[in-house]
ROPAVO-357361 format. One record per residue (C-alpha): residue number from 1; chain; x, y, z. Coordinates in Angstrom, 3 decimals. Layout:
<nodes>
NODE  seq  mol  x  y  z
NODE  NUM  A  X  Y  Z .
...
</nodes>
This chain:
<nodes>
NODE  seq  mol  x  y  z
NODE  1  A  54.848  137.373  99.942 .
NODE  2  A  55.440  135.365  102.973 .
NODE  3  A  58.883  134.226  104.028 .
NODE  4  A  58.464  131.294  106.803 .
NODE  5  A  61.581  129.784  108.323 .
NODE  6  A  61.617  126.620  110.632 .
NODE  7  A  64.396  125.835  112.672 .
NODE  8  A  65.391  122.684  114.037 .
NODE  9  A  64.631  122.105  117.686 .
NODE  10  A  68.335  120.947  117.927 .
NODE  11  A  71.354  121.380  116.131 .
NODE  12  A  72.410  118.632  113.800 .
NODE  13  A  75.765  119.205  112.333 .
NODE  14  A  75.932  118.097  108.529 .
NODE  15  A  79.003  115.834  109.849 .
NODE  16  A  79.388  111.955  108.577 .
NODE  17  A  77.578  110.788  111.805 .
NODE  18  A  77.909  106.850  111.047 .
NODE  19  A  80.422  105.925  113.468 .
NODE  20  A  78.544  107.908  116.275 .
NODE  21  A  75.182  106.678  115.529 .
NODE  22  A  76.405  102.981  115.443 .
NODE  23  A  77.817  103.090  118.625 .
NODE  24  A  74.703  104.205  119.927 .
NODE  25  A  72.955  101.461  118.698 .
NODE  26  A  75.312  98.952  120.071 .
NODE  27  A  75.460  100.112  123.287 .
NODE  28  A  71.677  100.203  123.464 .
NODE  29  A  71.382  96.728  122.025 .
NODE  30  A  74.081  95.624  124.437 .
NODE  31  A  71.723  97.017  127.683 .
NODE  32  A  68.625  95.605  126.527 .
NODE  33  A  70.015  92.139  125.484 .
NODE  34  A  70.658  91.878  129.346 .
NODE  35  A  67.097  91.476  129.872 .
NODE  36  A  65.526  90.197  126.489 .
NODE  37  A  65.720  87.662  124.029 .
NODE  38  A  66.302  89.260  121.253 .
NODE  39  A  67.214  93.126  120.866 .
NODE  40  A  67.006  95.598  117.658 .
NODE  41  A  68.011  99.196  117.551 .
NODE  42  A  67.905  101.568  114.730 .
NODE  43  A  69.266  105.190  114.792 .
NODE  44  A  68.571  107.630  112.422 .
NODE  45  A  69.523  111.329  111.352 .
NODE  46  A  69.287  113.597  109.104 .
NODE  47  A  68.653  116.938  107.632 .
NODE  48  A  66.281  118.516  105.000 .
NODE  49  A  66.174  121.511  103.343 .
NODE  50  A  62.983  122.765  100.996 .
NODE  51  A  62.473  125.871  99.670 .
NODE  52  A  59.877  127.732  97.331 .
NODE  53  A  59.486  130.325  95.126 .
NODE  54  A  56.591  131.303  93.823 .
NODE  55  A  55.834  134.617  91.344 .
NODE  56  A  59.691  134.859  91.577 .
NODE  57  A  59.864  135.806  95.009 .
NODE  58  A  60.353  133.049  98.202 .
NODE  59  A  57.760  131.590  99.599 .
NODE  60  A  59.169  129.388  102.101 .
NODE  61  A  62.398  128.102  103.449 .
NODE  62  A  62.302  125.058  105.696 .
NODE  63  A  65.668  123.552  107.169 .
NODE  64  A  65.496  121.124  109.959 .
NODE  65  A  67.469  118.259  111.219 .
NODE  66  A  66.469  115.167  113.682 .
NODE  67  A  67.922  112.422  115.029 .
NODE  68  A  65.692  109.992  117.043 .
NODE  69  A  66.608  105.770  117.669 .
NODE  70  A  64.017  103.267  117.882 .
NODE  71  A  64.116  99.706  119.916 .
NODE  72  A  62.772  96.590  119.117 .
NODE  73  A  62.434  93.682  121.806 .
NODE  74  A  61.484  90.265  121.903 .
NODE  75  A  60.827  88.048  125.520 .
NODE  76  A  59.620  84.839  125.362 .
NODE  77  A  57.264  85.240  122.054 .
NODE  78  A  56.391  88.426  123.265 .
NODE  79  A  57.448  91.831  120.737 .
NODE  80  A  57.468  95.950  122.003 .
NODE  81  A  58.674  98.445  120.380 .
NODE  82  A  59.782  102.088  121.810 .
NODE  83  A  61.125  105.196  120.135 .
NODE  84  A  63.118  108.499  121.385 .
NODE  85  A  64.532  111.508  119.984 .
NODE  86  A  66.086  112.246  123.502 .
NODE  87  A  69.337  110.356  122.718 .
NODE  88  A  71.011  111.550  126.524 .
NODE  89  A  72.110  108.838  128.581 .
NODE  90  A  68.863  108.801  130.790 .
NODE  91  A  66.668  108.815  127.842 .
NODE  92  A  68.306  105.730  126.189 .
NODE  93  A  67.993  104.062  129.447 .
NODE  94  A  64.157  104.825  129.658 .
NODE  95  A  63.641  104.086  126.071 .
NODE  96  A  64.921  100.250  127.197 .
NODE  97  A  62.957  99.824  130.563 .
NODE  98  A  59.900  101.197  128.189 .
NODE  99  A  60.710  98.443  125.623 .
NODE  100  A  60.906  95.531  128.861 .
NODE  101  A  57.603  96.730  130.330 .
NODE  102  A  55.874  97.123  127.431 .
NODE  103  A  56.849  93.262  126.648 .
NODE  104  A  54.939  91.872  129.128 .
NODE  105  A  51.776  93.435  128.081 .
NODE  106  A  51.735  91.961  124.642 .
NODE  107  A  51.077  88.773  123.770 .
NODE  108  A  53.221  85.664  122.529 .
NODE  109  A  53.197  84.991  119.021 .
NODE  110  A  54.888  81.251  118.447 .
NODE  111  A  56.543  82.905  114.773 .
NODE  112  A  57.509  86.067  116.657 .
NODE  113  A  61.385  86.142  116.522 .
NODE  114  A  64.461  87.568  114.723 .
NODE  115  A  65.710  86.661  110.774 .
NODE  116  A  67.227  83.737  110.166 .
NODE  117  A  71.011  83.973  111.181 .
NODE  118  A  72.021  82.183  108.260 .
NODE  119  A  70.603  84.592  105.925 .
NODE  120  A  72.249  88.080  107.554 .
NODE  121  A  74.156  90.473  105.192 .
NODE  122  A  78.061  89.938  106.257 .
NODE  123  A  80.400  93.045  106.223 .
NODE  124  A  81.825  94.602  104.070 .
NODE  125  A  78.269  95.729  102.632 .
NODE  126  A  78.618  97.000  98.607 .
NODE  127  A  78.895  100.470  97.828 .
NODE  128  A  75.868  101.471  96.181 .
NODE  129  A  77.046  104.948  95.658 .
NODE  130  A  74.001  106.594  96.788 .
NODE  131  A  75.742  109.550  98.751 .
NODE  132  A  76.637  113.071  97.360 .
NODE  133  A  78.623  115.255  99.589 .
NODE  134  A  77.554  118.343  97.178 .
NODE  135  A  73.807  117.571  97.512 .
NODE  136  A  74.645  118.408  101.300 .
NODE  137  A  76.331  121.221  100.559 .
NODE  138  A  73.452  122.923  98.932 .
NODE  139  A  72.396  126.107  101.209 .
NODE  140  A  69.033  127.640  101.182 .
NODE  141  A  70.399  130.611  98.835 .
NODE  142  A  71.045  128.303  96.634 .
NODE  143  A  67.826  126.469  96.503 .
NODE  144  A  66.234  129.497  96.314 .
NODE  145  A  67.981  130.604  93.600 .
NODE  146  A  67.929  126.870  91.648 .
NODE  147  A  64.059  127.294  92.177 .
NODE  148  A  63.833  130.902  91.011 .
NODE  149  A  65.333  129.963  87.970 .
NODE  150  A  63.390  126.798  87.109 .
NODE  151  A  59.952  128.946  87.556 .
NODE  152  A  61.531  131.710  85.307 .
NODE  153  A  62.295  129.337  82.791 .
NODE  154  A  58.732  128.545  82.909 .
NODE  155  A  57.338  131.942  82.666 .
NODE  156  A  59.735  132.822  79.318 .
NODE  157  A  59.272  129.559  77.089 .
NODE  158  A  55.730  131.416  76.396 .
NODE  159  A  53.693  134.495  77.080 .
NODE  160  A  50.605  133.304  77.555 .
NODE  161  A  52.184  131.458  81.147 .
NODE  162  A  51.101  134.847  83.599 .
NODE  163  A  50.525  132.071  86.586 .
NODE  164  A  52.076  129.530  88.420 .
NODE  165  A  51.898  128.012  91.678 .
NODE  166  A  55.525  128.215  92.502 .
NODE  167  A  58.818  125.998  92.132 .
NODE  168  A  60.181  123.827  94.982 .
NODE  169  A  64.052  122.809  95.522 .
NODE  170  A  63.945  120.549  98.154 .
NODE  171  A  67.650  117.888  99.522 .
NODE  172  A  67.541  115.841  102.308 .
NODE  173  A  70.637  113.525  103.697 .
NODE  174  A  70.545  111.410  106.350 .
NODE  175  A  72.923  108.119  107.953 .
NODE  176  A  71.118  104.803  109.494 .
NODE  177  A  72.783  102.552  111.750 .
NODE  178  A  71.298  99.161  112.432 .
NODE  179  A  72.534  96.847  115.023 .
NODE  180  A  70.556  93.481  115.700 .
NODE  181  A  71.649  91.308  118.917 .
NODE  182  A  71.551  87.656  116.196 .
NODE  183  A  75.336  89.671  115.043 .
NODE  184  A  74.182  91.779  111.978 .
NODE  185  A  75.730  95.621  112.277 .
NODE  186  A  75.299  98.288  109.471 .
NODE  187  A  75.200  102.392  108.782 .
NODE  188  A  74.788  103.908  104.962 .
NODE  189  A  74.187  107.214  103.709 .
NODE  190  A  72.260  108.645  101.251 .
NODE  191  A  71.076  112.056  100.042 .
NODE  192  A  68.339  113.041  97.296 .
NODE  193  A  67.263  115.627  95.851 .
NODE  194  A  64.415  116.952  93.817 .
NODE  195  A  63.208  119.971  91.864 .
NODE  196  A  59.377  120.853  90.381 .
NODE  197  A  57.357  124.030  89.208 .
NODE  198  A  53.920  123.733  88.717 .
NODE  199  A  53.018  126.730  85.741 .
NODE  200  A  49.477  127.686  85.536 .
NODE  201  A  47.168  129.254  82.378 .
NODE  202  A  43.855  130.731  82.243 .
NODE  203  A  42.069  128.912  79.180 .
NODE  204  A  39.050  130.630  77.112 .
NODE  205  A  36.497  129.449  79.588 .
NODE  206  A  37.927  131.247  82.491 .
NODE  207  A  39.409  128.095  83.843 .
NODE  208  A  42.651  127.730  85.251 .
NODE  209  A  44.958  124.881  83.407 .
NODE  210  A  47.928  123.548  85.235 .
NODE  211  A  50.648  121.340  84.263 .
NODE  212  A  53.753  120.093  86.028 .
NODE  213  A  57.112  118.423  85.353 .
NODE  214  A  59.849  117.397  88.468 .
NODE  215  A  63.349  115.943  88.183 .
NODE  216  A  64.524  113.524  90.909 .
NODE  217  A  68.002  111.808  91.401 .
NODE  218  A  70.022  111.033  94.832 .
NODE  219  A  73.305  112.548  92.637 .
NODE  220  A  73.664  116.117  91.835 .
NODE  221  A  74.959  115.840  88.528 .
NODE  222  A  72.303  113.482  87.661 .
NODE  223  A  69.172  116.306  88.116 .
NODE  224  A  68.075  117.800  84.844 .
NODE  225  A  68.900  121.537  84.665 .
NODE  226  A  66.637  123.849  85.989 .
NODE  227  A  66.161  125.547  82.540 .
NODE  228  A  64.557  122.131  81.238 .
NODE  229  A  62.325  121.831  84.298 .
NODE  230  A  60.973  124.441  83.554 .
NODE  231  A  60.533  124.850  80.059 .
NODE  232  A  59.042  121.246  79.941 .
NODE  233  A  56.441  122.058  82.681 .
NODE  234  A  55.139  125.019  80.310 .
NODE  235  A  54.328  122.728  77.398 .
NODE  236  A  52.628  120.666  79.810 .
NODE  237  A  50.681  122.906  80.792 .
NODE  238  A  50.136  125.057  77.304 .
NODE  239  A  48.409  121.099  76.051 .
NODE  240  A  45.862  120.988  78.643 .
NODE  241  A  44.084  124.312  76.867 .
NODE  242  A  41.105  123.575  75.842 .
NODE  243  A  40.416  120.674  78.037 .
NODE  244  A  37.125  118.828  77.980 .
NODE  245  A  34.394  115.390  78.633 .
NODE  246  A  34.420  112.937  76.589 .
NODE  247  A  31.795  110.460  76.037 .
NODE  248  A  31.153  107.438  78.411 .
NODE  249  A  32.173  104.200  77.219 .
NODE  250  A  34.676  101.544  76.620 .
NODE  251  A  37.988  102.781  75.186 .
NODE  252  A  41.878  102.038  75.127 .
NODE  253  A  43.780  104.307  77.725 .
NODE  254  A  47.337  105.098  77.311 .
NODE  255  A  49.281  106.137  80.765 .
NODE  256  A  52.351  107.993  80.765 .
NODE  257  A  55.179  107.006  82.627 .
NODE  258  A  54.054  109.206  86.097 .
NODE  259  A  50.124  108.067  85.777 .
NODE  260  A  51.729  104.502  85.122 .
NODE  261  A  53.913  104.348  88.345 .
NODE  262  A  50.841  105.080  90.013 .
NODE  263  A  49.196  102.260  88.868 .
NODE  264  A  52.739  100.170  89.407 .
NODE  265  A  52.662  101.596  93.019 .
NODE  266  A  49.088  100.242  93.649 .
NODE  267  A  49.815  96.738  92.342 .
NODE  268  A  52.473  96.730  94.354 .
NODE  269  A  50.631  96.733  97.959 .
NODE  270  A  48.509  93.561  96.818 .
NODE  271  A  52.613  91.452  96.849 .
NODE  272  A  53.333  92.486  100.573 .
NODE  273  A  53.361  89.897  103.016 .
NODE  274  A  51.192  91.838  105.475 .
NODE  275  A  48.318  92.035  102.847 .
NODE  276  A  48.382  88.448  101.782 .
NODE  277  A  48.563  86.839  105.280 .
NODE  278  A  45.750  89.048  106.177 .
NODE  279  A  43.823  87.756  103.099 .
NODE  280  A  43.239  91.351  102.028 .
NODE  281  A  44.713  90.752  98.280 .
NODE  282  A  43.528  89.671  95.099 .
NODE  283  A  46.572  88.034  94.768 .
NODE  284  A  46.911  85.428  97.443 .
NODE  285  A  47.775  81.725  96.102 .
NODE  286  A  48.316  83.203  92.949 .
NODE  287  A  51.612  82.171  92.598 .
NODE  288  A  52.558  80.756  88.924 .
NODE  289  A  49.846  81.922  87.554 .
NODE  290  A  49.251  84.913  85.120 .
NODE  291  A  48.703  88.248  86.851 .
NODE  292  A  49.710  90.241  83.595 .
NODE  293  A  50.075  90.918  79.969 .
NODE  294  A  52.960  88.409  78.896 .
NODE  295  A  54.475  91.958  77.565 .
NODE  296  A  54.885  92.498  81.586 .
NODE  297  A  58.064  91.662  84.063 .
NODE  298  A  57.914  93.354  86.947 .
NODE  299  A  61.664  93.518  89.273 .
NODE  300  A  62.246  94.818  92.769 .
NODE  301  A  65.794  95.516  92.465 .
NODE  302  A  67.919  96.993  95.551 .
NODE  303  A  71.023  96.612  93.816 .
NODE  304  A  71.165  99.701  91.249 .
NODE  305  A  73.633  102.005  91.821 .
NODE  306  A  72.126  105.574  92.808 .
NODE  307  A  68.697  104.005  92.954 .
NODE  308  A  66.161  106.065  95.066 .
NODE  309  A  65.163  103.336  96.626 .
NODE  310  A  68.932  101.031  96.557 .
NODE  311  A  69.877  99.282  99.600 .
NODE  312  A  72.377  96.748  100.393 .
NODE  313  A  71.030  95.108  103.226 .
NODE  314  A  66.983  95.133  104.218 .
NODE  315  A  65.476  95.797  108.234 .
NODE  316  A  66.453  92.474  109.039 .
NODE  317  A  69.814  92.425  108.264 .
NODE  318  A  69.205  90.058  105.295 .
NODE  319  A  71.247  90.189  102.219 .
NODE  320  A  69.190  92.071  99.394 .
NODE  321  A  68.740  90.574  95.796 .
NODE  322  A  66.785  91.094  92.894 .
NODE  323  A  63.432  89.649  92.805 .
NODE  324  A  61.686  89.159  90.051 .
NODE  325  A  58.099  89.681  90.814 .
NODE  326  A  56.222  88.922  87.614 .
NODE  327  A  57.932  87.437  84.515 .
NODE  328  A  56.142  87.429  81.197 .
NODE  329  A  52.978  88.189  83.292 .
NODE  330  A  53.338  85.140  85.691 .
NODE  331  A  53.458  85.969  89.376 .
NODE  332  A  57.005  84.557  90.354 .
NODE  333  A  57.137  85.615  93.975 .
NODE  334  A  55.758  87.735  96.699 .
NODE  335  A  57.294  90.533  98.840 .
NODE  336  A  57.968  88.816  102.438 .
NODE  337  A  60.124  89.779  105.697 .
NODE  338  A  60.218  87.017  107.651 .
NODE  339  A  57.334  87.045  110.057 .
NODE  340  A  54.869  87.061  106.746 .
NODE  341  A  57.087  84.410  104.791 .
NODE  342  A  56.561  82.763  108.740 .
NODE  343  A  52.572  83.257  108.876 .
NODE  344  A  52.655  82.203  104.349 .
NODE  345  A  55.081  79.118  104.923 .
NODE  346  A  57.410  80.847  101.881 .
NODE  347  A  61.026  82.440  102.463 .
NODE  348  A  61.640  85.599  102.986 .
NODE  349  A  62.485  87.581  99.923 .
NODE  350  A  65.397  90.121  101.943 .
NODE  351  A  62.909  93.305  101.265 .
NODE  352  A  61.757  93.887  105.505 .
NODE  353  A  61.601  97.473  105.766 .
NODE  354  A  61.953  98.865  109.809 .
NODE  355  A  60.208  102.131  110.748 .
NODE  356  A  59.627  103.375  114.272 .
NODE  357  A  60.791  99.720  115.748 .
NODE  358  A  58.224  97.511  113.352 .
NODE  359  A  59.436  95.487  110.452 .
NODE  360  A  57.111  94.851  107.447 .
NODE  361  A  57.657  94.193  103.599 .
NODE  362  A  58.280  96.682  100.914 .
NODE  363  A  59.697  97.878  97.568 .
NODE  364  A  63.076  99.010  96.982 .
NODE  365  A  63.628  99.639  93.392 .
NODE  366  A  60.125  98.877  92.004 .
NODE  367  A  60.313  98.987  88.399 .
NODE  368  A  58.432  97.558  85.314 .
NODE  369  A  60.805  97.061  82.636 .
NODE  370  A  60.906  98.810  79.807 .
NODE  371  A  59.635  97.658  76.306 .
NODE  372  A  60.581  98.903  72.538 .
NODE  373  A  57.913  101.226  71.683 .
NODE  374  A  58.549  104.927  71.853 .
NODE  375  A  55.604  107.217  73.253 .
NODE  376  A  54.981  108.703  70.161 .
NODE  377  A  54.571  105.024  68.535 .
NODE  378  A  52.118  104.125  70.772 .
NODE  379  A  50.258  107.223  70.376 .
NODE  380  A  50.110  106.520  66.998 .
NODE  381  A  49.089  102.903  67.283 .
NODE  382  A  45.954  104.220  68.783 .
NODE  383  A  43.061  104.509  67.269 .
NODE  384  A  40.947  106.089  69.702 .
NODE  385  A  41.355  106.617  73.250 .
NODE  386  A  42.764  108.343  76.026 .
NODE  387  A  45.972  109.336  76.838 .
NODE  388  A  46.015  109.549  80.801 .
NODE  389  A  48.577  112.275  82.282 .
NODE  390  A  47.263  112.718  85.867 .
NODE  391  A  45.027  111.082  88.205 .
NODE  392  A  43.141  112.043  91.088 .
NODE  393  A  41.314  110.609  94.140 .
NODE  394  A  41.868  106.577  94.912 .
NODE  395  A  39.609  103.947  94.549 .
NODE  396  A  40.933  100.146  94.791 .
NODE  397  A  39.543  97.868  96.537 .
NODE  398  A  42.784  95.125  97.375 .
NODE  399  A  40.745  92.089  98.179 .
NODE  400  A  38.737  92.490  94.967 .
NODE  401  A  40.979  94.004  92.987 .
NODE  402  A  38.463  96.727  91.817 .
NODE  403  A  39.849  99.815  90.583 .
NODE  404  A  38.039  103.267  89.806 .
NODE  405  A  39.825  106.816  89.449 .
NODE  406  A  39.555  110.496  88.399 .
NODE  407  A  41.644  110.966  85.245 .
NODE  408  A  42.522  114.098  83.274 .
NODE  409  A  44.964  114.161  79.924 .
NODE  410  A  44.479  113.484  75.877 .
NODE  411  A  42.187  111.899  73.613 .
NODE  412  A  43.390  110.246  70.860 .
NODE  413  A  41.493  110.247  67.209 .
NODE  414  A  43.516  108.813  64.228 .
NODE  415  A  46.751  108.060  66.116 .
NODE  416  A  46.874  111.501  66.687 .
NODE  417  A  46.109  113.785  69.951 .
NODE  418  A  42.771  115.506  69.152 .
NODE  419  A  42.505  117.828  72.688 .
NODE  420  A  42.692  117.644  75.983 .
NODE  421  A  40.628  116.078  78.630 .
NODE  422  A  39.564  116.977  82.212 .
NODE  423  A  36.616  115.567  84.343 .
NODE  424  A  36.593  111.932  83.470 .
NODE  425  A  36.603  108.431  85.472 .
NODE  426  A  38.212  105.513  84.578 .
NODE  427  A  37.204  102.354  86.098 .
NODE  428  A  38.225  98.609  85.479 .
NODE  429  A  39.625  95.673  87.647 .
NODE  430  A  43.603  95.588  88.533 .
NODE  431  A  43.853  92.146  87.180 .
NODE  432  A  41.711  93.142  84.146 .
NODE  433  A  43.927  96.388  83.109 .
NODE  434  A  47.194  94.223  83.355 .
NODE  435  A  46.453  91.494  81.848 .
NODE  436  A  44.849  93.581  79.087 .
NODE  437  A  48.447  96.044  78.162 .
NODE  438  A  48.981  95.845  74.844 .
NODE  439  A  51.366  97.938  73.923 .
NODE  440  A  54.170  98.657  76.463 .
NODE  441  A  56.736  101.915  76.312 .
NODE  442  A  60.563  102.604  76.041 .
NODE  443  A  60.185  105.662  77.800 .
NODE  444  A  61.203  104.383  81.110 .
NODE  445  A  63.077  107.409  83.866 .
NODE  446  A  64.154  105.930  87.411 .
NODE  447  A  63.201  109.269  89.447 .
NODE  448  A  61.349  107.577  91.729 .
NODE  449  A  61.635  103.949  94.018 .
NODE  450  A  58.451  103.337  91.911 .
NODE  451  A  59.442  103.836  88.346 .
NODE  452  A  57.016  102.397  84.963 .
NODE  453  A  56.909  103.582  81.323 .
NODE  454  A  53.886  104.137  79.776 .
NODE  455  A  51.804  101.378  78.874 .
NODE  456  A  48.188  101.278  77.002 .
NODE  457  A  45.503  99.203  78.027 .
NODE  458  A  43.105  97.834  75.516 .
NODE  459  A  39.841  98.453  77.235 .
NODE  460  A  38.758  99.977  79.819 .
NODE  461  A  35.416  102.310  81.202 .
NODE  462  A  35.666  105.400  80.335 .
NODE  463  A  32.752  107.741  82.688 .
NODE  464  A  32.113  111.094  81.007 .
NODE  465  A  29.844  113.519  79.687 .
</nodes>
């Protein structure tokens, strides 16, 4: 077995960086405010660790840190955007001449400008308690050793598990700093970490069935034990022998909570700004109207406390809230950073998300709430269907709303699972399958920013054998 280790190209100590990084950004912000209208820097570091084991001996161990800074500038209607990891003196000052040059090549854009001043997130920012000093402290013996033992576990809860494709540990934890030239200044922390295995068994056919489970949480004391990782991703995997098509036609499917977050996720591209002012959703001027089962309310919250995806101020600067995106199944509001609530003649919704310099809308906390039916209710409130545990490929079509994807999982006979199922398509319309849930789970597990219990939709088109 193959050990690979990558090192970092430069040393990053595993220091609380925030009051270095944020005086980098000011003085940055500072220099290029000198020359342009409006001035943005971001500076960013952090450092990962991932390791593997797979067969019970280590695959790979990859530990690397980076720091880079990006700037964003705006002259006279006109926006550039640079980026560096060379944070010296002389690169910083040729990251800003490269942001003032490349200004005067683009061109103005009347809306082009910073967030509303009024709206900035004021110090002292809440505490959304989404650092963990021991996540940080976890070395690569240890992740080694925390993946060695979930795969294990896998391997003894049952014989007939001989395969697997290996168990990952991975922890990352990095600091922002954000300082804007309209007065906003901010730096957080976070850290996350995340364990799966993937067992595999050989079924009667000669086939090779694989399963997974994976347990996510920014807090170490919130991960499930490596013991119950693994033992869960066995009987995963054990239910998928025997796997086979099913006949073509219209049928109820059931998603479980990691097959519904997918569909959650791809809903949730058709509420960005970007997508609506472009015209390339479904759902522009849809406002107030229905967009879902009235079983269906849909939040983007920022505010939970450990949340993957918790924030307490956006890429603007703006204050975060709450939204809520779809009440009862009505469409209450978009996703918009200010240049899209510009271009849509709406507000922005304090959910801007900056990468690399550019600003665009995004989740946070994207959850569908939960409802009061357990997953083995629902299964039992089927009649016939299928149960859908993993999808494949990705076919949706945003303007049209147009939805078609390779499924694997269950079918369900009598409220009851009958066997497994590989090799299928399910195909319907995104506004269709939402409207159409019927039955909605309690099963809901924030490991993810993106986070849905399982829900059944009454019909759908089931392409088989």
């Amino acid at each position: 077995m193959v050990l690979v280790v990558l090192l970092t190209c430069y040393e990053v100590n595993m220091r609380d960086e925030r009051d270095e990084i944020l005086e980098i950004a000011r003085r940055v912000v500072a220099e290029a405010k000198t020359e342009a209208d409006v001035a943005e820097a971001s500076v960013g570091s952090s450092w990962d660790l991932s390791t593997k084991v797979r067969m019970g001996k280590p695959e790979l161990v990859e530990e690397a840190g980076a720091r880079g800074i990006s700037l964003r500038v705006i002259r006279n209607g006109r926006l550039a955007m640079t980026s560096t990891s060379d944070m010296s003196p002389a690169g910083l000052k040729l990251l800003i001449k490269d942001a003032i040059e490349l200004s005067e090549l683009s061109e103005p854009d009347p809306l082009m400008g910073p967030a509303d001043p009024a709206l900035i997130c004021e110090a002292p920012h809440p505490d959304l308690d989404l650092f963990d000093q021991s996540i940080s402290d976890i070395d690569a013996d240890e992740a080694l050793a925390r993946a060695t033992r979930c795969e294990k576990a896998a391997f003894d809860a049952d014989s007939r598990i001989k395969l697997s494709e290996g168990a990952t540990f991975s922890r990352t934890s990095s600091a922002q700093a954000m300082v804007l030239s309209g007065g906003f200044e901010g730096v957080v922390r976070g850290s996350y970490a995340s364990l799966h295995t993937v067992p595999l068994v050989e079924d009667s056919d000669g086939k090779k069935r694989r399963g997974f489970y994976w347990t996510a949480k920014r807090h170490q004391a919130d991960l499930q034990s490596e013991e119950s990782v693994g033992r869960e991703a066995t009987r995963r995997t054990l239910a998928k022998l025997g796997a086979k098509k099913v006949a073509t036609g219209q049928v109820a499917v059931l998603f479980d909570p990691d097959a519904a977050r997918s569909i959650l996720g791809t809903f949730a591209g058709t509420i960005m700004g970007g997508a609506l002012w472009r015209k390339s959703s479904y759902l522009l001027d849809r406002l107030e109207t229905q967009v879902a089962s009235p079983l269906i309310t849909i939040v983007d919250d920022p505010l939970i406390l450990r949340g993957p995806g918790s924030k307490a101020f956006d890429g603007e600067g703006l204050r975060t809230r709450k939204n809520v995106v779809v009440k009862a199944g009505e469409l209450k509001t978009y996703l918009l950073d200010s240049y899209s609530a510009r271009k849509l003649r709406l507000d922005p919704t304090g959910t801007a998300a900056r990468g690399g310099g550019s600003i665009g809308a995004s989740t946070t906390n994207f959850i569908l709430q939960a409802g009061n039916t357990t997953y083995e209710e629902m299964i039992a409130q089927t009649e016939r269907g299928l149960l859908v545990t993993e999808m494949m490929g990705m076919g949706f079509n945003g303007i049209t709303g147009d939805f078609s994807r390779g499924a694997g999982g269950f079918w369900i006979e009598d409220g009851k699972i009958s066997h497994a199922v590989s090799e299928v398509t399910i195909s319907s319309n995104l506004d269709d399958m939402l409207k159409n849930i019927d039955l909605l789970g309690s099963d809901l597990d924030i490991k993810s920013a993106t986070a849905s219990p399982s829900f059944r939709v009454s019909s759908m088109t089931l392409s088989g054998s």
